[in-house]
Backbone as JSON, one array per atom type, in Angstrom:
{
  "sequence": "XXXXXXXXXXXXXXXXXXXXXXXXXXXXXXXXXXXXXXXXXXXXXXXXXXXXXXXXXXXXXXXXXXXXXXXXXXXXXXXXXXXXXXXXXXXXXXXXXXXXXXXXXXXXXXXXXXXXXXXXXXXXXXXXXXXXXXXXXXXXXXXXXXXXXXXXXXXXXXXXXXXXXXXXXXXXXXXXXXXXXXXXXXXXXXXXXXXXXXXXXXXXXXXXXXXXXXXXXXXXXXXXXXXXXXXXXXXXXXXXXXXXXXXXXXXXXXXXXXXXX",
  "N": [[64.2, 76.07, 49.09], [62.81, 74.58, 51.43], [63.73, 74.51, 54.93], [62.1, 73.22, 57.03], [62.69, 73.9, 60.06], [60.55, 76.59, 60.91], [59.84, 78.21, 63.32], [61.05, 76.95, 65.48], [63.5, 77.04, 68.3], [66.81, 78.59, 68.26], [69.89, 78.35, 69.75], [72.88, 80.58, 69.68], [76.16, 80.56, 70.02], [78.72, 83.21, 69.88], [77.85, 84.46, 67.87], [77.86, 87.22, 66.96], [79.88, 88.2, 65.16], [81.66, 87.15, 62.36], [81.05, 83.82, 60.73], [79.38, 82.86, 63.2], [77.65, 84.84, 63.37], [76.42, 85.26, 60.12], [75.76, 82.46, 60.1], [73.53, 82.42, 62.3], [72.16, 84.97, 61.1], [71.03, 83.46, 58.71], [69.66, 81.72, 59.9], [67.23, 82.8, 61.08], [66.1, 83.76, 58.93], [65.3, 81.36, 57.95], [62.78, 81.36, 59.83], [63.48, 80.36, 62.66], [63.58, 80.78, 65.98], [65.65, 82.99, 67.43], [68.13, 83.33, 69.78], [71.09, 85.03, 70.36], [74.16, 84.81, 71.52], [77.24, 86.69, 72.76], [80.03, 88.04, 73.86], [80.5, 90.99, 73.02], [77.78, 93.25, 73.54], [76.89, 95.33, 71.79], [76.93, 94.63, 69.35], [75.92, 92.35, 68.9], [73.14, 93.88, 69.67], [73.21, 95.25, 67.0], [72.84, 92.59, 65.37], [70.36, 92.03, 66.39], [68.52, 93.99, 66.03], [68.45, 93.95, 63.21], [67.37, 91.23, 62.2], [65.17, 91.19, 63.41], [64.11, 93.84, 61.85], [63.99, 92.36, 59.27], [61.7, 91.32, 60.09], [61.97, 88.76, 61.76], [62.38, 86.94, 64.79], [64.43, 87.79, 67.83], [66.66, 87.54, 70.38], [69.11, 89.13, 72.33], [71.54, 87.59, 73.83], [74.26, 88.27, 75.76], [76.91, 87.51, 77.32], [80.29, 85.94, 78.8], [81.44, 82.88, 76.97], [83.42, 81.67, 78.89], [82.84, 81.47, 81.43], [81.66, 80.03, 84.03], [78.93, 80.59, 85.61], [78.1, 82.46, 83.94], [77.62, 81.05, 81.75], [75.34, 79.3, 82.92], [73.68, 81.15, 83.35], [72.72, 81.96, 80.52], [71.65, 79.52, 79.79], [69.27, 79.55, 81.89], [68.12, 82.14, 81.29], [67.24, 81.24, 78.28], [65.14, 79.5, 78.67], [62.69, 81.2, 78.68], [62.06, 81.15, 76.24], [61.06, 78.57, 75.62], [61.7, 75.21, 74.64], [64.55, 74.91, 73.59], [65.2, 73.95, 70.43], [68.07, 73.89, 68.4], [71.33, 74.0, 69.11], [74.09, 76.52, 68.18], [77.03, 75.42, 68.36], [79.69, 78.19, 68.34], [82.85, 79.67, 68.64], [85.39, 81.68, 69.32], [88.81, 81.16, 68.63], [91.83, 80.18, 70.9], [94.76, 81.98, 71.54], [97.49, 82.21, 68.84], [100.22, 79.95, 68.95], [102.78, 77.85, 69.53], [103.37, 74.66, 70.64], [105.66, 73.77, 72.18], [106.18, 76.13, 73.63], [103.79, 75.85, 75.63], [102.14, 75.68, 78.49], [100.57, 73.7, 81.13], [98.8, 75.26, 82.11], [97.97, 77.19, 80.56], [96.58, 75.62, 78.31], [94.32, 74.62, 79.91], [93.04, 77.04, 79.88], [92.42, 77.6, 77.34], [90.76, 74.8, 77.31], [88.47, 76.02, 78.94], [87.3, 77.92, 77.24], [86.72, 76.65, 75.08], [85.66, 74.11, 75.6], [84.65, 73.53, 78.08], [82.6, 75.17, 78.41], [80.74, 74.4, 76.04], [80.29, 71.8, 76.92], [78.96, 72.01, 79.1], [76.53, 73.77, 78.14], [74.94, 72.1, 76.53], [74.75, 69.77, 78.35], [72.62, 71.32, 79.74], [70.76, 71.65, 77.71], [69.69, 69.02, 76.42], [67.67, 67.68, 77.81], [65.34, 68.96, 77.11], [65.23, 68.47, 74.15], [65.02, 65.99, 74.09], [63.01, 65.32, 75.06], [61.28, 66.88, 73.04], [61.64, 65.01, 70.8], [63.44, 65.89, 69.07], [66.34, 67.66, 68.1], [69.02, 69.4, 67.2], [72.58, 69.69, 67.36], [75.48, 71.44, 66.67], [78.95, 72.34, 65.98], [81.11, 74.3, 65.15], [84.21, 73.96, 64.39], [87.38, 73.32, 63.76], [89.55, 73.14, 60.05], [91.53, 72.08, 61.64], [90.99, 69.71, 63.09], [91.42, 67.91, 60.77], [93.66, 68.38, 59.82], [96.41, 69.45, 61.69], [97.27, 72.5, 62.23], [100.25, 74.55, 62.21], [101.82, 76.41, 64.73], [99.1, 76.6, 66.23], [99.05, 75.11, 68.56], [97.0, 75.34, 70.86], [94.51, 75.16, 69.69], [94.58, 73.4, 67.74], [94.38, 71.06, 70.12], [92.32, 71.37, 71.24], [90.42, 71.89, 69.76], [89.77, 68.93, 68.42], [89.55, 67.35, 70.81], [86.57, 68.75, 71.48], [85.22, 67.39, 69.16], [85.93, 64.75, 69.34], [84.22, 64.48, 72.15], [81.97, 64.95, 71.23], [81.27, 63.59, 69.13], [80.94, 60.92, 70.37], [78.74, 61.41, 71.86], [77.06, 61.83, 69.91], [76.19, 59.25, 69.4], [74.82, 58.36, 71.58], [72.79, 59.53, 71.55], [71.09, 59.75, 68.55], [68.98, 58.01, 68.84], [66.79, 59.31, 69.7], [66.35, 61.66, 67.98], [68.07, 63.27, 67.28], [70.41, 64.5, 66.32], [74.33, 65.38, 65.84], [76.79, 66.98, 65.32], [80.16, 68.16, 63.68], [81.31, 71.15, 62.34], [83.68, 72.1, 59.92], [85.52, 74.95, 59.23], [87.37, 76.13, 56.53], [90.02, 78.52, 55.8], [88.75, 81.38, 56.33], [87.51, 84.89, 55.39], [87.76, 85.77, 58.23], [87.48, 87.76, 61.44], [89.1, 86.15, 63.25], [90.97, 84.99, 61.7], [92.59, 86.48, 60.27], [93.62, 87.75, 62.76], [95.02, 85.55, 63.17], [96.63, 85.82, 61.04], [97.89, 87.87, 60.93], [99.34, 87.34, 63.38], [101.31, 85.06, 61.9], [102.32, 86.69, 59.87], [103.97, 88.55, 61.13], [106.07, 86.68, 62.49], [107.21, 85.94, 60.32], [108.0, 87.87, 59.11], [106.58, 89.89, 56.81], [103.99, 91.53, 55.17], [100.48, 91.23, 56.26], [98.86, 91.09, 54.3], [100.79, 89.85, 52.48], [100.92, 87.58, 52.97], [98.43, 86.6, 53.28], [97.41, 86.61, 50.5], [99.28, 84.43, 50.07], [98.81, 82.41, 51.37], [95.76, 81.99, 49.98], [96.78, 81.24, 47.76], [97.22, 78.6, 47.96], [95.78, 77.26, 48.37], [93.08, 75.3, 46.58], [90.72, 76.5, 45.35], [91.22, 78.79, 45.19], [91.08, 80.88, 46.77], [90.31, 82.71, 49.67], [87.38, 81.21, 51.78], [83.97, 82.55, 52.16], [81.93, 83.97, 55.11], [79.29, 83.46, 54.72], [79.36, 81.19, 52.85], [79.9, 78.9, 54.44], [78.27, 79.27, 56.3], [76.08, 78.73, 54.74], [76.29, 75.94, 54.8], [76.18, 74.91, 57.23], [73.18, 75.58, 57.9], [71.74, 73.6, 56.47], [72.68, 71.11, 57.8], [71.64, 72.08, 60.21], [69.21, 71.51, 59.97], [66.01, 70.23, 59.52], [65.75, 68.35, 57.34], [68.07, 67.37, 57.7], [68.19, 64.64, 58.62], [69.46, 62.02, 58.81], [71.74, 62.55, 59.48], [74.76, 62.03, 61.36], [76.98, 62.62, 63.83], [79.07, 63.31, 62.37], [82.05, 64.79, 60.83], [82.05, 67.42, 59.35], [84.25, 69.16, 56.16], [85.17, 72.22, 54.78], [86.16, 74.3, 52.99], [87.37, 74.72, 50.16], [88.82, 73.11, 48.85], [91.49, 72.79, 50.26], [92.36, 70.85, 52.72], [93.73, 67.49, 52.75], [93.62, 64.91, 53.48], [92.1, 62.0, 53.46], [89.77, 61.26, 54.46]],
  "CA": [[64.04, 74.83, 49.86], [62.33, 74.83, 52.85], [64.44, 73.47, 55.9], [61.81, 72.68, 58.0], [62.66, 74.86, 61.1], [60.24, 77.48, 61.08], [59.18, 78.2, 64.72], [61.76, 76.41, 66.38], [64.39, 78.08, 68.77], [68.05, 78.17, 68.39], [71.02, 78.84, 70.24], [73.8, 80.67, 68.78], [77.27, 81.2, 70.24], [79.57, 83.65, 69.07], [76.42, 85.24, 66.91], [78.48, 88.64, 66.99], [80.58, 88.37, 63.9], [82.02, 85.99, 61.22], [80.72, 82.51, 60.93], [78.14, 82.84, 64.05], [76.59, 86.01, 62.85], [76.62, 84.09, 59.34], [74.51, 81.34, 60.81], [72.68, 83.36, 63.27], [70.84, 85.5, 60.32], [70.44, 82.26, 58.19], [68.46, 81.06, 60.98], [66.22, 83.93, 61.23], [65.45, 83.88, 57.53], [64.72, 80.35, 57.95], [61.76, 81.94, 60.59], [63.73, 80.29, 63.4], [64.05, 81.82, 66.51], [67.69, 83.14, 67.8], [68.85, 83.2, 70.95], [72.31, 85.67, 69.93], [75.2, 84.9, 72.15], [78.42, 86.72, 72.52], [80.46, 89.07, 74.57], [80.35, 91.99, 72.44], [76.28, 93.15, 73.52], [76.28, 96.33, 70.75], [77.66, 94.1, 68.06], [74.68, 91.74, 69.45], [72.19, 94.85, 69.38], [72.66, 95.55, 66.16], [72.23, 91.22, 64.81], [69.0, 91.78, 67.22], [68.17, 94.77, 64.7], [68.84, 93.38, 61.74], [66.83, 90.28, 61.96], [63.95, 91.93, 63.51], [64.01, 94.23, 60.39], [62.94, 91.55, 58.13], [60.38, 90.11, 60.11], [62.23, 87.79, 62.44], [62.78, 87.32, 66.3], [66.05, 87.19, 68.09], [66.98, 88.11, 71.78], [70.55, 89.02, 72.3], [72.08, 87.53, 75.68], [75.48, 89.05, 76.17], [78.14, 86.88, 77.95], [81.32, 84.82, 78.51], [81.22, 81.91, 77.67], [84.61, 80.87, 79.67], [82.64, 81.66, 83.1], [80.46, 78.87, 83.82], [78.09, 80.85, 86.35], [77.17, 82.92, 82.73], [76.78, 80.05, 80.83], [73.66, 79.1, 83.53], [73.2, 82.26, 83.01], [72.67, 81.77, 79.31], [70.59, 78.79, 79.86], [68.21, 80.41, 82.12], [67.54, 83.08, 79.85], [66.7, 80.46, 76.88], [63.92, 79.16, 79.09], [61.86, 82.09, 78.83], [61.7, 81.14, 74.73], [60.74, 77.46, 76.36], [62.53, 74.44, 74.61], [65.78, 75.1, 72.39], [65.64, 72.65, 69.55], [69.06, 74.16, 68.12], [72.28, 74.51, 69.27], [75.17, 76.26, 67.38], [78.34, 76.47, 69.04], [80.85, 78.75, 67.46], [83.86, 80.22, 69.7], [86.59, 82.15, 69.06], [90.32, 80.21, 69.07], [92.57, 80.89, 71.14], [96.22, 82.64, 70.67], [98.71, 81.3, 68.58], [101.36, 79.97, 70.0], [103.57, 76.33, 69.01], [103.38, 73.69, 72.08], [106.66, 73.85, 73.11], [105.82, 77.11, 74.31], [103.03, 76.02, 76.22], [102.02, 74.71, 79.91], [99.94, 73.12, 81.71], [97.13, 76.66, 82.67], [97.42, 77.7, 78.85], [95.75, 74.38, 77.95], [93.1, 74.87, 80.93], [92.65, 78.26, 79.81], [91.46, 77.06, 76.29], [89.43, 74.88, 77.9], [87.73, 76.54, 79.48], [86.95, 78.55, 76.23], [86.23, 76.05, 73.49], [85.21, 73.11, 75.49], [83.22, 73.08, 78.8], [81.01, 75.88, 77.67], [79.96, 73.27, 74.92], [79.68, 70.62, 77.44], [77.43, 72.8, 80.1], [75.1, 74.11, 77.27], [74.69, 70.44, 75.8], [73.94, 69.22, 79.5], [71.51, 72.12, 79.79], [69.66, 71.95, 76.41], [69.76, 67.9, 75.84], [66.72, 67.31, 77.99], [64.58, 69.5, 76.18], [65.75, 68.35, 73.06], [64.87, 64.62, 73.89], [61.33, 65.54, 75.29], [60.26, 67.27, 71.75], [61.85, 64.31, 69.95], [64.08, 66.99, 67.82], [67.64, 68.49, 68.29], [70.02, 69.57, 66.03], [73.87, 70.13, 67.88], [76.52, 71.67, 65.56], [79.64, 72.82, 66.82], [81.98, 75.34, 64.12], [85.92, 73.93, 64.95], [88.12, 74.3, 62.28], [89.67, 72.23, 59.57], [92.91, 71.83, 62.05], [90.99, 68.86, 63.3], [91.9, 66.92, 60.21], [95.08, 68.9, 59.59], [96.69, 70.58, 62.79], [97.96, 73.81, 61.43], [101.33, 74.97, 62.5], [101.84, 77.11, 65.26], [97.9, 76.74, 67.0], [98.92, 74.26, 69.36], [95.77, 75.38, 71.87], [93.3, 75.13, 69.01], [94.51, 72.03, 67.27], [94.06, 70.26, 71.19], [91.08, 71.69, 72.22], [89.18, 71.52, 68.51], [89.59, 67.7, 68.62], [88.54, 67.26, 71.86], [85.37, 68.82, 70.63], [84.94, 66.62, 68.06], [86.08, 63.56, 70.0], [83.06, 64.68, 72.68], [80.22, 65.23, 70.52], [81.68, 62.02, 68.05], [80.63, 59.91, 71.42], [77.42, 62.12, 72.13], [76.2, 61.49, 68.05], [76.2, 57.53, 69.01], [73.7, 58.55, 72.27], [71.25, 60.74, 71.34], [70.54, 59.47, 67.7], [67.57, 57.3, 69.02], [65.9, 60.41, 70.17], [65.9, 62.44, 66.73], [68.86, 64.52, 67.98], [72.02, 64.7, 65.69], [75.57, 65.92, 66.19], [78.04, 67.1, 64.0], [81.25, 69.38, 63.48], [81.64, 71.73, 61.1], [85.44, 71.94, 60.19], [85.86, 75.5, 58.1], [89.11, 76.48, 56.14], [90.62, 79.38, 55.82], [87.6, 81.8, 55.95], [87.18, 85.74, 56.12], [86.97, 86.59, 59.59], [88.39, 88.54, 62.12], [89.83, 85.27, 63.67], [91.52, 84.3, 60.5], [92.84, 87.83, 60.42], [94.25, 87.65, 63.47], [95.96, 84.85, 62.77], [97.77, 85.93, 59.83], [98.8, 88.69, 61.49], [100.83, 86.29, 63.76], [102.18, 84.53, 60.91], [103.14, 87.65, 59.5], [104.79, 88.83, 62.23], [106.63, 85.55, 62.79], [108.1, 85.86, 58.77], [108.24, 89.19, 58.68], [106.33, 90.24, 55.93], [102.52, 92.01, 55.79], [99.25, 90.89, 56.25], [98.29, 91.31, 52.63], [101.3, 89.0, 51.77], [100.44, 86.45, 53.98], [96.78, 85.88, 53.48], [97.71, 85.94, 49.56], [100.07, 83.75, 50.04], [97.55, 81.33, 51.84], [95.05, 81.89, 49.41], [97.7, 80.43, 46.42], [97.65, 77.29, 48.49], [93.61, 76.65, 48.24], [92.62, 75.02, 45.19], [89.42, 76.65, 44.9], [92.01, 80.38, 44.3], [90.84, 82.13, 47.4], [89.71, 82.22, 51.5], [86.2, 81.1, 51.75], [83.63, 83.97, 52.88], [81.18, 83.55, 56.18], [78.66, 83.17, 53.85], [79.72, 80.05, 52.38], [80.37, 78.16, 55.73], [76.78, 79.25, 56.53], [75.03, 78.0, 54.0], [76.29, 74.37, 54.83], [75.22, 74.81, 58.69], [71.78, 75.86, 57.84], [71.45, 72.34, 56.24], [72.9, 70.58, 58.84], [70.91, 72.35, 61.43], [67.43, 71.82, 59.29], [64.87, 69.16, 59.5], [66.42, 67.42, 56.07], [69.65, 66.38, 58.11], [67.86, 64.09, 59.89], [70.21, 61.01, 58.67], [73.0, 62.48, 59.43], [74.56, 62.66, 62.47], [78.3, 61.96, 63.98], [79.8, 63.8, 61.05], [82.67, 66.16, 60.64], [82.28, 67.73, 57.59], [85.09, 69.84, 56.08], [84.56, 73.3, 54.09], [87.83, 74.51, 52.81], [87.62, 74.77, 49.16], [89.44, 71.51, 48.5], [92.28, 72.67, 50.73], [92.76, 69.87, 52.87], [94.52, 67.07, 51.83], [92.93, 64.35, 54.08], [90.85, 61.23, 52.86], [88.58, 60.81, 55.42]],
  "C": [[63.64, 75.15, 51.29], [62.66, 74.08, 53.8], [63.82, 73.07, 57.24], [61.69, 73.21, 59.67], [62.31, 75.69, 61.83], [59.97, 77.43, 62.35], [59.8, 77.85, 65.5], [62.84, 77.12, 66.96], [65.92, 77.58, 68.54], [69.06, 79.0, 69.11], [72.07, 79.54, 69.37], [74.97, 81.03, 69.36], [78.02, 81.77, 69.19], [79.09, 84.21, 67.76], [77.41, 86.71, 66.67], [78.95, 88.76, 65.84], [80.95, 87.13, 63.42], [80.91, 85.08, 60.81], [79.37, 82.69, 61.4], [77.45, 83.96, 63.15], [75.63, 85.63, 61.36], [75.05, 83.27, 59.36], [73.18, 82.11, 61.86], [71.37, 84.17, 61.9], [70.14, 84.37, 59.18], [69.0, 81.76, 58.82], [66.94, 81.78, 60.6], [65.48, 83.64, 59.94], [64.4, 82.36, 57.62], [63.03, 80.37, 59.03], [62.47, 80.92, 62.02], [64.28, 81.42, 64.4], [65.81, 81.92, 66.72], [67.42, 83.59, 68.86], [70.53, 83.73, 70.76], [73.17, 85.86, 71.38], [76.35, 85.28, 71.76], [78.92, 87.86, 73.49], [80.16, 90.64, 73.88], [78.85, 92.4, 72.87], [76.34, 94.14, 72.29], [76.75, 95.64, 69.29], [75.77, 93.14, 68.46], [73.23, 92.28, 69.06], [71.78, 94.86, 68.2], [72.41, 93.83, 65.17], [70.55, 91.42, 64.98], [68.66, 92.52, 65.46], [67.75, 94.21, 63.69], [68.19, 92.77, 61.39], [65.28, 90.6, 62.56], [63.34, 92.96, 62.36], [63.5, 93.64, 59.26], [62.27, 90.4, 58.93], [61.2, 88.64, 61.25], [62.09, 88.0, 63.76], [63.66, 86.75, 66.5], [65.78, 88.24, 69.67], [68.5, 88.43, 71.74], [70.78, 88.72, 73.91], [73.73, 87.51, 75.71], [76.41, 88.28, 77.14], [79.24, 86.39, 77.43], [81.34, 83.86, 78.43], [82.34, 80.87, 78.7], [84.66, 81.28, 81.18], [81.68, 80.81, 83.48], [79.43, 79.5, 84.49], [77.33, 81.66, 84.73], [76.44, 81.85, 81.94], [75.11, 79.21, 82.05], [72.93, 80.1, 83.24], [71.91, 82.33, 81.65], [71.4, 80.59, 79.14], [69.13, 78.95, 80.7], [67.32, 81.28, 81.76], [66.51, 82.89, 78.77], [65.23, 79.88, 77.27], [62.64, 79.84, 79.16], [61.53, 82.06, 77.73], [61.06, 79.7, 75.05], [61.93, 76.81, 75.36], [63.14, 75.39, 73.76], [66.29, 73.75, 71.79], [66.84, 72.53, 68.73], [70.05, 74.77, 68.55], [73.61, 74.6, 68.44], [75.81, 76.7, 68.23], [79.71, 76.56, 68.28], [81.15, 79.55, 68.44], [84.96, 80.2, 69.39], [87.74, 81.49, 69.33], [91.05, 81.0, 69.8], [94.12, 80.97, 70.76], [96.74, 82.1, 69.85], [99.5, 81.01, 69.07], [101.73, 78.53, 70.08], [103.6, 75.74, 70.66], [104.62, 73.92, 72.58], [106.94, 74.87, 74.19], [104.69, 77.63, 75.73], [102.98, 75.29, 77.36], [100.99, 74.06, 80.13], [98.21, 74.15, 81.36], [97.13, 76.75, 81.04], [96.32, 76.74, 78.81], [94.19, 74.43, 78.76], [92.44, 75.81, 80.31], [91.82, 78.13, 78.83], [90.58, 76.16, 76.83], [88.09, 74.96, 78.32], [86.55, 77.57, 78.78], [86.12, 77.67, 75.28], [85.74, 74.72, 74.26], [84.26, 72.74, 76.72], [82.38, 74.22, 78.61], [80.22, 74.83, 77.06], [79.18, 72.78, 75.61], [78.28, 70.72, 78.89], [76.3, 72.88, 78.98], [74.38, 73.17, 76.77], [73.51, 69.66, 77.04], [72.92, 70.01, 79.76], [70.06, 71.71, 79.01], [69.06, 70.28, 76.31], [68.18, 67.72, 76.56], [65.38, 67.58, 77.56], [64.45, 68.92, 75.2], [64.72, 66.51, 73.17], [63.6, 64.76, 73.89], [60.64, 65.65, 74.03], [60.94, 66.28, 70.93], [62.64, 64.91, 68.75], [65.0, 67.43, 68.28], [68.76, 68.37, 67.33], [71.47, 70.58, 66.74], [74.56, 70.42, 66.28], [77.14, 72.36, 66.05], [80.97, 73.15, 65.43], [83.2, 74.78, 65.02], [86.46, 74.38, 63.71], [88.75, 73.08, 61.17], [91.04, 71.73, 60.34], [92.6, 70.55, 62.91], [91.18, 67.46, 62.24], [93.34, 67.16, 59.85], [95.64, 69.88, 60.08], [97.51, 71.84, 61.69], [98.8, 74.07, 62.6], [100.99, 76.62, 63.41], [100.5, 77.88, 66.41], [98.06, 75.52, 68.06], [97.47, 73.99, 70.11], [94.46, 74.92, 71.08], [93.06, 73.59, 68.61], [94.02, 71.09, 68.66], [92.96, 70.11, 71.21], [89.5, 71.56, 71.16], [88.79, 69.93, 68.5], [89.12, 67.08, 69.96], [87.2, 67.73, 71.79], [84.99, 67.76, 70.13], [85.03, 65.32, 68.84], [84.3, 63.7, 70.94], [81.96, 64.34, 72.08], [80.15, 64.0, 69.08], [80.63, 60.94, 69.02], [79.16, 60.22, 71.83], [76.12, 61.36, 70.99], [75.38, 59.99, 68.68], [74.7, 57.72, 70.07], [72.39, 58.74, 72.49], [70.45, 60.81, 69.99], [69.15, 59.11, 67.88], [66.61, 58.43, 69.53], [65.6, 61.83, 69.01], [67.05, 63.6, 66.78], [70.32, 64.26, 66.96], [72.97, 65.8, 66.24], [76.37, 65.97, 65.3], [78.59, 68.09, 63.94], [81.01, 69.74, 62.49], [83.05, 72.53, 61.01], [85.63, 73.47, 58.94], [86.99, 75.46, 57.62], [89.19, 77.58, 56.34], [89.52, 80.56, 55.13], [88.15, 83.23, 56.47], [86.92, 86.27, 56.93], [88.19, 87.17, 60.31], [89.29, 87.46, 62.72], [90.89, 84.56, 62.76], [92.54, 85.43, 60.23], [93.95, 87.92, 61.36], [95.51, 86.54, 63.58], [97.22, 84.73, 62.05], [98.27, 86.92, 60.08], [99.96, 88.63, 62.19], [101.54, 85.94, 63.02], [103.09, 85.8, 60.28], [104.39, 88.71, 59.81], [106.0, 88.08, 62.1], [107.77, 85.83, 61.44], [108.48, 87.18, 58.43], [107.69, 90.21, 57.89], [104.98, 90.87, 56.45], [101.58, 91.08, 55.69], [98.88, 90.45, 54.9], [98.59, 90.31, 52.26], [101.03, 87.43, 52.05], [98.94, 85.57, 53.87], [96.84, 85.73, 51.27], [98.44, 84.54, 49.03], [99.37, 82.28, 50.06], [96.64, 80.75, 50.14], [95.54, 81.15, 47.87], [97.36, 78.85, 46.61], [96.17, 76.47, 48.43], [93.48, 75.95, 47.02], [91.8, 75.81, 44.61], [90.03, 78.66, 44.51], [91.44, 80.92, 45.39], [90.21, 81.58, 49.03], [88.44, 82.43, 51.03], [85.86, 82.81, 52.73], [82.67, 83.5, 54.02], [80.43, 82.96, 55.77], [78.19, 81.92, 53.43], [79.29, 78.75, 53.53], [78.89, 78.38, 56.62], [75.63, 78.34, 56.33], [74.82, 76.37, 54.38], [76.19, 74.02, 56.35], [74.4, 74.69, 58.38], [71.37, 73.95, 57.46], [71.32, 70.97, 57.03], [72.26, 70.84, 60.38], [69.34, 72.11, 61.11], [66.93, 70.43, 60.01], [65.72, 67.9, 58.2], [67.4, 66.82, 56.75], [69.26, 65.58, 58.31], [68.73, 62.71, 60.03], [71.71, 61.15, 59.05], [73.88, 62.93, 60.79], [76.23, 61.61, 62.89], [79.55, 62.15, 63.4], [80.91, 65.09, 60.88], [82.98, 66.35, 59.26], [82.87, 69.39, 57.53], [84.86, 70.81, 54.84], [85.35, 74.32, 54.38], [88.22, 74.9, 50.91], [88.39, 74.06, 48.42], [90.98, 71.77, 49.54], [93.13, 71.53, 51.78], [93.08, 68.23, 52.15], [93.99, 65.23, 52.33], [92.05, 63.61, 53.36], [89.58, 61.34, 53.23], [88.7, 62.08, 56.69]]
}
């Protein structure tokens, strides 16, 4: 199926591993360009590689995005590919750690991480976007915006605020060919998922192993989704075919949530 995209540039936060990386070589295949954001640059290097290898182009631009002078940074950069008709933003959660535990700066701190990055790169890219009559936002949270998960206080906040944002954005920027939409994974293969259950494991005592089996009992579908997966149903959502769809948080979990709507 051909999604329409070829030639067009995209953004990618958090391109380095899991998910982003994931989406990031999707892209490529699709003959879109990439624009590979993430702190890591030799994790970066070798995406560049990779997708240059079969025939694609990709730049890697190397930052934080929880410093706003980078994220101009970042958008400066992109201008040298001219417009950017795709933005994915995918960004690491932060700690675990149950609210009662938390203050005021924690909350900032996330933030500063998962939510005005977004809202700089958005204000950056949107004018572009309207000009060529084409933009395709998509922003990777997690499924803890339909069902906070225990013990992510910072994530569950700061994911729905996301979603709330770019819910209000969708209604804006429709008339200009521009969709918006979350993508809510479950309980996926990555190092952030990893990390997680390492907390938990901690917390109960037990290992890693037992912990992410344990999980994986609780799925319907018998197992943690792979990057892979959670890819495939970006690419769609970032194509030309979406074009109806827009405002949408769609959840990709293996029937794990429990949630109507």
């Amino acid at each position: 199926m051909d999604l329409g995209i070829k030639g067009k540039t995209a953004l990618v936060t958090g391109a380095s591993q899991g998910i982003g990386r994931a989406i990031a070589l999707g892209l490529a295949q699709e003959g879109a360009r990439v624009l590979a954001v993430a702190r890591n640059a030799e994790k970066l290097e070798q995406l560049v590689a990779e997708i240059e290898a079969m025939g694609g182009e990709a730049r890697a631009i190397p930052a934080d995005l929880s410093r706003g002078e980078e994220v101009e940074g970042i958008l400066a950069q992109a201008q040298g590919f001219g417009t950017v008709e795709i933005l994915l933003a995918n960004t690491g959660g932060p700690r675990p750690s149950p609210a009662q535990e938390l203050g005021a700066m924690d909350f900032r701190q996330a933030a500063d991480g998962l939510l005005y990055p977004l809202i700089r790169l958005v204000g950056g890219l949107l004018p572009g976007m309207k000009a060529q009559g084409f933009g395709r936002i998509l922003a990777v949270t997690s499924l803890a915006v339909k069902e906070p998960i225990e013990n992510l206080a910072l994530s569950n906040t700061l994911r729905a605020a996301v979603t709330g944002y770019l819910k209000t954005l969708s209604r804006e920027v429709a008339r200009h060919g521009i969709t918006v939409n979350t993508l809510a994974p479950g309980y996926t293969l990555t190092e952030r998922v990893t990390e997680v259950f390492e907390y938990r494991a901690k917390q109960q005592g037990g290992s890693l192993e037992a912990a992410l089996q344990q999980q994986a009992q609780q799925i319907p579908a018998g197992r943690l989704g792979r990057p892979q997966e959670i890819a495939d149903v970006a690419l769609f959502l970032l194509s030309s075919r979406a074009s109806y769809l827009t405002g949408q948080t769609l959840v990709v979990d293996g029937g794990f949530t429990r949630a109507l709507l």
